[in-house]
N, C-alpha and C positions, 0 to 999 in steps of 0.2 A: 504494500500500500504506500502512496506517494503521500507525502504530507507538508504542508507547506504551513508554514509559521510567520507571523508577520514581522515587519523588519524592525531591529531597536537599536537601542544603544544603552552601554552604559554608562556610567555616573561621568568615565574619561571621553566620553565620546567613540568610545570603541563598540563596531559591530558585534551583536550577542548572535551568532550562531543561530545557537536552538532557545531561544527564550520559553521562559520558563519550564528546562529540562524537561527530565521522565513525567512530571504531573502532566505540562502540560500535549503530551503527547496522549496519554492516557481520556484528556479532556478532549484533543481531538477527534481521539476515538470514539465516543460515547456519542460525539458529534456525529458521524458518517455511517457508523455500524445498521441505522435502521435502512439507510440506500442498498446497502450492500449484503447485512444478514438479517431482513425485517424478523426472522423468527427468534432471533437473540434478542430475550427481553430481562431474563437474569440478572441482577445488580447486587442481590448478598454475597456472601463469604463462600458459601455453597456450590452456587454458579460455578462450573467447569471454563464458562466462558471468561470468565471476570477472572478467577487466579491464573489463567492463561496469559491474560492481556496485563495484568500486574508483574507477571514471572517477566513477559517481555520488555514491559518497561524497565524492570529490574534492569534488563541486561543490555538496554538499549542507555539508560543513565552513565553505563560506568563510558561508554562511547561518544555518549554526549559531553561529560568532564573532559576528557581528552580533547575533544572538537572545540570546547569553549576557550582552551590553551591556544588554538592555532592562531588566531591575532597577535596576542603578543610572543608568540614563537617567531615569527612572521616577521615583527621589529627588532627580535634580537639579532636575527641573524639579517637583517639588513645593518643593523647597528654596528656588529659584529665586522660586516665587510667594509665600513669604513673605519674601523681600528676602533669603535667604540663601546665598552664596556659597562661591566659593573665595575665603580673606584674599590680598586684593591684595599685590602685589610692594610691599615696603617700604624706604623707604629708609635708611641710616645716618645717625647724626649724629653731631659731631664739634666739638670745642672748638678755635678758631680763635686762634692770637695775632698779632697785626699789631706790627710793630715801625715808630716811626719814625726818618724821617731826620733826626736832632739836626741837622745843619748846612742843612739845605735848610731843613726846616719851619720856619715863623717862627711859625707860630697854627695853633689844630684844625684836623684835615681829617676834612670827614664824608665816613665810607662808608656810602651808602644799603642800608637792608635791601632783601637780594634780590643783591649783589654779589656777583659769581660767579668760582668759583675752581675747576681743575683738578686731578684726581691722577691717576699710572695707576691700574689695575684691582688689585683685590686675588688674584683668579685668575689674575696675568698675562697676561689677553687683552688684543688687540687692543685699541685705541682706549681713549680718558680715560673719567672718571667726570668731569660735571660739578655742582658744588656750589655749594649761593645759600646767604646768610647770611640769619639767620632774624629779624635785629634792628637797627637802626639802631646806627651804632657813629662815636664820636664821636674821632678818636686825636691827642692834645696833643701835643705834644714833649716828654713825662718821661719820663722811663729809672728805672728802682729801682736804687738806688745803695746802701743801708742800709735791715735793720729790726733791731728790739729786742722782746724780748717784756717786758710787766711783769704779774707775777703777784698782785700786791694789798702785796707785801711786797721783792720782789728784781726786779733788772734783768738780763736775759739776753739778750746779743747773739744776735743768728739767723744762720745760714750757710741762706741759701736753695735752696745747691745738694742737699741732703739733707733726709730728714723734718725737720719741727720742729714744735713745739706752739706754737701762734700767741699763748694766752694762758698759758705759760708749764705744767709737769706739774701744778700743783696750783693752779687759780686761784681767788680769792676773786672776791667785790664789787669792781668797781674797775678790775681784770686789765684789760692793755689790749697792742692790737700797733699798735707805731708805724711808719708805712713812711715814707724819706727819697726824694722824688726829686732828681734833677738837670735842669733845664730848661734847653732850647734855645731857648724863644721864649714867648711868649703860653700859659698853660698852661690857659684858660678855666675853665670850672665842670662838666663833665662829667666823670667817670672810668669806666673798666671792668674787674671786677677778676674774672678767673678762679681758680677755686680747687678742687686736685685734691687730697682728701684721700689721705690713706692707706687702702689697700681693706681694713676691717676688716670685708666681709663682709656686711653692712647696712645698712639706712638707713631713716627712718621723712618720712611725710609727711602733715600732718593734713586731714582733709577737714571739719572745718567748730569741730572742738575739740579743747583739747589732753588728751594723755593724764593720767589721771585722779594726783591727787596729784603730778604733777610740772612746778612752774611752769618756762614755758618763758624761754627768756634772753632778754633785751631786752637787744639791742646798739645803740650809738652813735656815729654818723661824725661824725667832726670834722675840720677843717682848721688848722691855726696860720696866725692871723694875726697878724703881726711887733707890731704896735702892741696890738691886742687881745684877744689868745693863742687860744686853741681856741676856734671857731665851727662852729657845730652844721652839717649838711647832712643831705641826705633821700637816703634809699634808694628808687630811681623801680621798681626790679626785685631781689629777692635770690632766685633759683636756686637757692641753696647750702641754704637751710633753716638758718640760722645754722650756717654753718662746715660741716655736718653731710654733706653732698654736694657733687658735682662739677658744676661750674653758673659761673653767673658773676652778681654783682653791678654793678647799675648805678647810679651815685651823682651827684645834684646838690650841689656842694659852693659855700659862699659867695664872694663874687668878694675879692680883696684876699689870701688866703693866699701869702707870698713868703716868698724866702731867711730861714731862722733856725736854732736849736737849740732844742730842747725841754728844759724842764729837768732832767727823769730822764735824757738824754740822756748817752752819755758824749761825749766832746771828738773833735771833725771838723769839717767841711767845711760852710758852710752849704747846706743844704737845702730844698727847700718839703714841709712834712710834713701825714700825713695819720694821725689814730689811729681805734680801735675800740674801744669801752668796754664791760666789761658793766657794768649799771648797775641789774638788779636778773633775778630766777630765776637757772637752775643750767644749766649743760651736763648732759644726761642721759648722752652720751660724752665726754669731754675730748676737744676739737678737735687733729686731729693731721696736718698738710697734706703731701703729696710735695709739689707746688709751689704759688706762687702766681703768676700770668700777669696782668704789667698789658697794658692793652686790646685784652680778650680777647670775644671773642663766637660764640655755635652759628652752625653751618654743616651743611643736612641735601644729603642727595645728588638734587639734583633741579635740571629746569631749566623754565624757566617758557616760555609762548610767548601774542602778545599779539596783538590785532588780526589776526584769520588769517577768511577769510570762506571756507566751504566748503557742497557741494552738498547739496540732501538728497535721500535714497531714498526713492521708494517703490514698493510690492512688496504681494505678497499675507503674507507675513511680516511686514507693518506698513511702520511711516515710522521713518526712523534718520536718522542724521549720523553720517559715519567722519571723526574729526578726523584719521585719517592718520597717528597715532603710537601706538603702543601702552602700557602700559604708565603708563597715565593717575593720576594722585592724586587718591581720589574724594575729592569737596568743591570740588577745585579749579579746576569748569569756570564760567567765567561768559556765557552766551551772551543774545545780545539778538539777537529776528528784528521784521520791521517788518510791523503790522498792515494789512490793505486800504485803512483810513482813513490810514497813514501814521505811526501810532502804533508806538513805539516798546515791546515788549515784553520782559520779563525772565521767564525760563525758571529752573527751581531743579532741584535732583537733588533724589531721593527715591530708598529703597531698595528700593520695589516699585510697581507700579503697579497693583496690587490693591488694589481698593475707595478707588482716587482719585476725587473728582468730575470728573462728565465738564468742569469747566472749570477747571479748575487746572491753569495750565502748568508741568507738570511732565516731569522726563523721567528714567531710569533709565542709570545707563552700566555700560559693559562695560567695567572697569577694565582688564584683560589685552588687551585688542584694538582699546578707543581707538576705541568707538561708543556712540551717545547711541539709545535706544528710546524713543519718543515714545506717547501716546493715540491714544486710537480715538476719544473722543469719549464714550465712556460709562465706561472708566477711564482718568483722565485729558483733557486738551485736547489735540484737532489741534493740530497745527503750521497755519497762515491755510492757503487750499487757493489754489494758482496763486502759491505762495510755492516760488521754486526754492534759494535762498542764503538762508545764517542769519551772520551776525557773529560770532566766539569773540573774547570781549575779552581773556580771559586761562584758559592751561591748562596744566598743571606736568606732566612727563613724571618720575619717578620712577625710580632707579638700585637692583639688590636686592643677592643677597647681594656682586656684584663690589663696592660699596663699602664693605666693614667691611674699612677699608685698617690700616694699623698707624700708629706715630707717627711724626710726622715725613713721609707721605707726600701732604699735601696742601700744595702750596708754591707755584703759580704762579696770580695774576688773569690773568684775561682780558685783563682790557684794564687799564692801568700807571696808577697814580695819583701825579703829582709830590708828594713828601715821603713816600713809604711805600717803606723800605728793603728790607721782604721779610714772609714769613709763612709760620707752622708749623700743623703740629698737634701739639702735645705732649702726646697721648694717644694711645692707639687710639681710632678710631670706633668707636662702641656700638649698635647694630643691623645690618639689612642683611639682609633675608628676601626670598628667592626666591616667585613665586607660587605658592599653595597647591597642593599634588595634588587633584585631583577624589577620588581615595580619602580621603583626609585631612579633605575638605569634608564627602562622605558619613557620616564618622564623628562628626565635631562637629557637623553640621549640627542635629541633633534638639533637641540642649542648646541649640543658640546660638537656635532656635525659641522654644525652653521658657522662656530669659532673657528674650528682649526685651529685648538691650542694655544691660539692666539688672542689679548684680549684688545678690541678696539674699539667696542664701543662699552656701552655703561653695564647692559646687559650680560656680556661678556667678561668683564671684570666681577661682576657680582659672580657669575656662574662657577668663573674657574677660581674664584676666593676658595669654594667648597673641597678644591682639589690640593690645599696645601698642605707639605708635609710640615710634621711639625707643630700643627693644629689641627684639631677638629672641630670644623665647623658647620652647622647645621641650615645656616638662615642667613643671607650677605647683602648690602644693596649697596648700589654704586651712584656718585653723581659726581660730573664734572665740574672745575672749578672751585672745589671744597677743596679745605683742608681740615678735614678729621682728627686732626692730632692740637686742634685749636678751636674747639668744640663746633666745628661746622664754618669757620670764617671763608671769605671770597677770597679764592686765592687762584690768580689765572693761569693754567697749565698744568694743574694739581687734583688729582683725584680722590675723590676720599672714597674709603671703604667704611660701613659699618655693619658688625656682624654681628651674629650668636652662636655660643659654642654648645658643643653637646653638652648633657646634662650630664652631671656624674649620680649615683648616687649616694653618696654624702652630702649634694648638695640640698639646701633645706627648700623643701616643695613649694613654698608659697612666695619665696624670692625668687627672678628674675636672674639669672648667670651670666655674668660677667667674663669676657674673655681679660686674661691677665696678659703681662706686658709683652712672656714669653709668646703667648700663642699669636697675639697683634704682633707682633713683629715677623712672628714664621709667614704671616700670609701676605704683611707687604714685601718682606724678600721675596716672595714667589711672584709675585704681580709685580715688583720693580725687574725682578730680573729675567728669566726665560720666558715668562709670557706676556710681560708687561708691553704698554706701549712705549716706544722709544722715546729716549729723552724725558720722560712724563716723572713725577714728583708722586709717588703713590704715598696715601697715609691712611692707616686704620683706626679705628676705633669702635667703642661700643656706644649704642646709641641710649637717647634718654629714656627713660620707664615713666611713664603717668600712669601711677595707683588711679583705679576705676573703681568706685564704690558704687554700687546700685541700693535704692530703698526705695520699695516698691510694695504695694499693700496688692491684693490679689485674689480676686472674688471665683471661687470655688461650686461645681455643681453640686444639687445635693444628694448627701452619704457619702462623698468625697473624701480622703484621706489626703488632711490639711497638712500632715507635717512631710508626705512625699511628693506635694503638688510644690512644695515651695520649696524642698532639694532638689529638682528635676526644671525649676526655673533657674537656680542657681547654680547648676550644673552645665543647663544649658548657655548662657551669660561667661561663666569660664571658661567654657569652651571656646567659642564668639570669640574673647578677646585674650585668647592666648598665642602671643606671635611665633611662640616658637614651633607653633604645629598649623601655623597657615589659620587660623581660628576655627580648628576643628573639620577641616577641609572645605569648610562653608565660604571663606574667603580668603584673598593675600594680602596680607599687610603691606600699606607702603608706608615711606619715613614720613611722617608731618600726615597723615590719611583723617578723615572725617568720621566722627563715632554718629550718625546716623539716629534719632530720637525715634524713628516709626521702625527702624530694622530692631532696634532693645526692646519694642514692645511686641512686635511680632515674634520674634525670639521667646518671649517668656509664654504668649498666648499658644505658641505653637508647643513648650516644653511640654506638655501634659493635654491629657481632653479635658482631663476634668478643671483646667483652668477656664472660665467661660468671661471675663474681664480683666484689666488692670485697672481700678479707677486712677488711680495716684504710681508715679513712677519719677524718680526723684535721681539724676547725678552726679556722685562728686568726686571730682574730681583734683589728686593731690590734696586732699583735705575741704579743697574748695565748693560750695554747693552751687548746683545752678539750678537759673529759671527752667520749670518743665517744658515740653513741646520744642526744646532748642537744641539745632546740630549743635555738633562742639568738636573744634580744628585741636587738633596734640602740636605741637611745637615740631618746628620746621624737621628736625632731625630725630623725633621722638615716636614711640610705638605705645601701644597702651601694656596695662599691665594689672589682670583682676584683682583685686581688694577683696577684704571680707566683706558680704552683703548682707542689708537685712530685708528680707520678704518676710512682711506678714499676709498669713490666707487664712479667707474667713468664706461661710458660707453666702451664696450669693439668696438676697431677699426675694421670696418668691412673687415670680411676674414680671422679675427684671431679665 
């Protein structure tokens, strides 16, 4: 029997196949059966005919589940042919401080990049997260013993355990922060200086110039040398974006610097000191630090694996390599297989194998599954043919959301290195994404087509914000001519970002999450640097929150239950205005959008049946109350943010 169904869509605008499944097939049947068997008139449990037609629906439903898959099977693998995916499992990163042993260490001890270090799971499962450090890290025997801030004019002791302003509240020309160590041994020429400002919320980073009318500060390391006083050193890495973010500085300093006093100095102990000068432009923020971490360096959640020789497949599906781990860091596979001649070859990833030359060894991976998809020969190169094993020199297996651990929770190396006393993190790790939904991929997919990686217009910056390592971020919006890092100011040439990050949970349900400085800074590196636009001034930031209180009185039908008509308006209302989930799929927030007086009231009349009026509907906003019946504008760069509400529901008077 043919059957024909009428045509629909769902909620995404996507074709429904068989609307409404096995029932409704069943319903058609009932429909047609008197044309076709008039003497079928059966309808109980009894009926031979009816457990016939139900057995087959049975069997025709699991056909139609599979059938209702084929649209979006259909996107993936179009997505798929333009190299686009679901965003791989990502891992966290995290600011490392290595302490040494003053009495063991006699001189530096290097920790190679890539040294690996333990925490448990942020989800309290099972088994560690393991961590490599992303930098070569070189740790003296100093301990910080004393700093001072000098501000162009005045000298101000630092107490390090609390915020401080490094070049003092008000600094001129000049301004400088002196830090005193104590040495146990040989204190070489390397340093590494961690530094966590205070989360004001922002942070900016330039992609190829500075923001327009505001010279940027040129700071200065020095060392005191006893006999020669302060000797210039080089900055090999600064992270921080002068002072500005949570990152870490890495500094060559001249050899000879030992025990002294500096002369703005007040009266102590001798020291070997190290200062920071500004020496010409302005702080666009007065530098304002939670702490400073001497030799400190990033550590991302991932573990490397090296020289591993594995099989290859092949199949009427094509030729693969299953490296046997899932969960792969694309970039990070380097594979050499050996030619007929003997010859040594190097295979690259690409992120599609569409319209590859048939000779370029190339090969596409399956980040989530930890398989390499090779050519055919006309897109892309064979793998040699009577070639069974390939070499994996080196390939990084990636930890998601279990490692956005807290502080303090990554504490144990691997393996023990004489002279290093111990190690923290004294911060939270700032990332740590779970691998994408296939729904999720289906929905960004189009855009992230239409980008190419590239971000150039506002949409586009917003989009690929979501893709930064480094960060997790859930929610991103982009406007030209802002500067984000200056609470939204006109700044011509300057893009501001402002996001939302994943939620953790520890974080407290009825607040609003705040990206911190680390994860605003991972996402304007990513947008200043390989997909940024050129020359552009990118800055992030988190945007403003307006508490929304509702008070609403709420006239009920009768026999009604008053106290679940008025959680299921208030349910409904939170939903509405919560940005980090699109407000419940019912709408997308934009920055500065209009809270709508007849959408709040529809909202609540719609939460329930048994609501059958609102007389009174009242609000407020930021503490502030407004006239009823009136839209009401959120601040230019602001998103709303649900408050406690009060609904009262009463029976409604009969005849109304």
């Amino acid at each position: 029997m043919s059957v024909r169904l009428p045509f629909a869509l769902d909620a995404r605008g996507a074709p429904l196949l068989m609307p409404g499944g096995a029932p409704a097939l069943l319903d058609e049947l009932a429909v047609r059966r008197g044309a076709f068997v008039p003497e079928w008139r059966g309808n109980d449990e009894t009926d031979a005919g009816t457990a016939l037609a139900r057995l087959w629906s049975a069997q025709a439903g699991a056909a139609i589940d599979r059938l209702q898959q084929l649209p979006d099977k259909l996107v993936r693998e179009c997505l798929s042919a333009a190299g686009v995916g679901p965003r791989p499992q990502r891992p966290a990163r995290a600011l490392i401080a290595f302490k040494p042993d003053m009495k063991r260490l006699a001189g530096p001890l290097p920790v190679p990049q890539g040294f690996q270090l333990t925490s448990a799971r942020a989800d309290g499962g099972k088994g560690l997260v393991t961590w490599e450090t992303e930098d070569e890290l070189v740790l003296p025997p100093l301990e910080l013993a004393e700093a001072f801030a000098f501000d162009g004019e005045h000298v101000h002791p630092l107490d390090l355990s609390a915020p401080f302003h490094p070049f003092g509240e008000r600094p001129a020309l000049g301004a400088a922060l002196y830090l005193g160590f104590a040495a146990g041994g040989d204190p070489g020429t390397a340093l590494s200086l961690g530094l966590v400002p205070v989360d004001l919320g922002a942070v900016g980073t330039s992609g190829g110039r500075p923001a327009p009318s505001q010279p940027e500060p040129v700071l200065r390391w020095e060392a005191l040398n006893p006999a020669r006083g302060f000797e210039r050193g080089d900055v090999i890495a600064d992270g921080t974006n002068r002072f500005a973010a949570e990152g870490v500085l890495r500094l060559a300093l001249p050899r000879g610097w030992g025990p002294s006093r500096p002369g703005l100095s007040p009266k102590g102990d001798p020291l070997l000191w190290l200062r920071v000068r500004l020496v010409s432009g302005a702080f666009a923020r007065i530098p304002q630090l939670q702490s400073l971490i001497p030799h400190a360096v990033h550590a991302a959640a991932r573990q490397t694996w090296r020289d591993q020789e594995t099989s290859i497949q092949r199949g009427r599906d094509g030729v693969r390599v299953n490296l046997g781990r899932p969960n792969v860091e694309p970039g990070s596979v380097v594979l050499t297989a050996i030619d007929p001649l003997g010859g040594v070859q190097t295979w690259s990833e690409v992120g599609s194998l569409a319209g590859q030359d048939g000779n370029a060894r190339v090969f596409v991976l399956d980040s989530a599954q930890g398989i390499l998809h090779f050519g055919d020969g006309r897109d892309g190169a064979m793998l040699p043919t009577g070639l069974n094993r390939v070499t994996l020199r080196a390939f990084a297996t990636v930890a998601g959301a279990e490692s956005a651990v807290a502080a303090d929770a990554i504490t144990k190396p691997v393996r023990q290195l004489a002279g290093l006393a111990g190690l923290s993190n004294p911060a939270a790790a700032s990332g740590g994404a779970a691998l994408e939904s296939d729904a999720a991929a289906i929905q960004h997919g189009p855009a992230l087509v239409k980008a190419r990686g590239r971000a150039v217009t506002a949409g586009d910056v917003a989009l690929l914000a979501l893709s930064a390592q480094g960060a997790s971020i859930t929610r991103a919006w982009a406007l030209g001519g802002v500067d984000a890092s200056l609470g939204g100011a006109v700044r011509p040439g300057a893009i501001g970002v402002f996001v939302i990050p994943a939620r953790r949970a520890s974080d407290p349900a009825d607040e609003p999450v705040l990206a911190g400085s680390e994860a605003l800074a991972a996402v304007a590196r990513y947008l200043a640097g390989s997909v940024g636009a050129a020359l552009a001034r990118v800055t992030v930031g988190n945007p403003k929150f307006h508490r929304i209180r509702i008070e609403a009185n709420i006239a009920c039908r009768a026999g009604a239950d008053l106290g679940a008509a008025a959680a299921a308006a208030e349910a409904a209302i939170n939903s509405w205005l919560d940005p980090e989930s699109d407000g419940g799929g019912l709408r997308q927030w934009r920055l500065g959008d209009m809270i709508r007086y007849n959408d709040l009231v529809r909202l609540v009349l719609g939460a329930s049946a048994d609501i059958l009026s609102v007389p009174d509907l009242v609000v407020v906003v930021d503490g502030l109350r407004h006239p009823a019946c009136r839209d009401l504008q959120l601040s230019a760069f602001g998103l709303p943010w649900p408050d406690r509400h009060e609904f009262k529901a009463s029976l409604a008077e009969e005849g109304a």
